[in-house]
C-alpha positions in Angstrom: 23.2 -18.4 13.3 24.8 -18.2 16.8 26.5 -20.9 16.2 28.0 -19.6 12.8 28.8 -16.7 14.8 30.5 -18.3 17.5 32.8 -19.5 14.8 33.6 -16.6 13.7 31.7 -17.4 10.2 29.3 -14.3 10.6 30.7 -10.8 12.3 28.1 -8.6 13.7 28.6 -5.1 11.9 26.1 -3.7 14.2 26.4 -4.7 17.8 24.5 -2.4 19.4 21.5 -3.1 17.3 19.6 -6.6 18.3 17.1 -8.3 16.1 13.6 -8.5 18.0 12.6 -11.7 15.4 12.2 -13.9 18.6 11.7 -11.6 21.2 8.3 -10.2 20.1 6.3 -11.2 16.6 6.5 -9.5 14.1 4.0 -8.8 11.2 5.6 -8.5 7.8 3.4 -8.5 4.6 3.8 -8.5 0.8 1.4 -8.1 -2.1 1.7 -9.7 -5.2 -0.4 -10.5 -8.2 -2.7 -14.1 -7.5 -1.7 -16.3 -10.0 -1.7 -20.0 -9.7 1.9 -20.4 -10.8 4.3 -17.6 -9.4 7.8 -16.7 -10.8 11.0 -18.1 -9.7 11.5 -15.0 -8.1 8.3 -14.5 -6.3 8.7 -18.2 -4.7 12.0 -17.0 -3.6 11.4 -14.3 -1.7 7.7 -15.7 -0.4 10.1 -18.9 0.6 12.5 -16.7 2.1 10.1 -14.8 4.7 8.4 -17.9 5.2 11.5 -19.1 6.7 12.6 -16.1 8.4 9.9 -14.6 10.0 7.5 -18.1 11.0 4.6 -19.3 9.0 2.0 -17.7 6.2 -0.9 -15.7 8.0 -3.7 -17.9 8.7 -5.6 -16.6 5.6 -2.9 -17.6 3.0 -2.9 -21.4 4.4 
């Protein structure tokens, strides 16, 4: 990202505001039905935070 912003690819709309993603952990959580095969969409978004916000709680592993 900093380097898409150094670009000029991204523009920050809010510069006053700083994302705290990897200064302190955060704990972000969703609930969803336990199925053995979730939608597309589900996947998505569980892929999504995943990816953004680290690895599954040490439960879901």
């Amino acid at each position: 990202m900093i380097e898409s912003l150094k670009k000029g690819e991204l523009v920050r709309i809010l510069p006053q505001f700083e994302s705290s993603i990897h200064e302190q952990p955060r704990t972000i959580a969703m609930f969803y039905p336990n199925m053995r095969h979730h939608s597309l969409t589900i996947r998505k978004v569980l892929d999504f935070f995943t990816e953004t916000f680290g690895e599954r709680v040490y439960w879901q592993k």
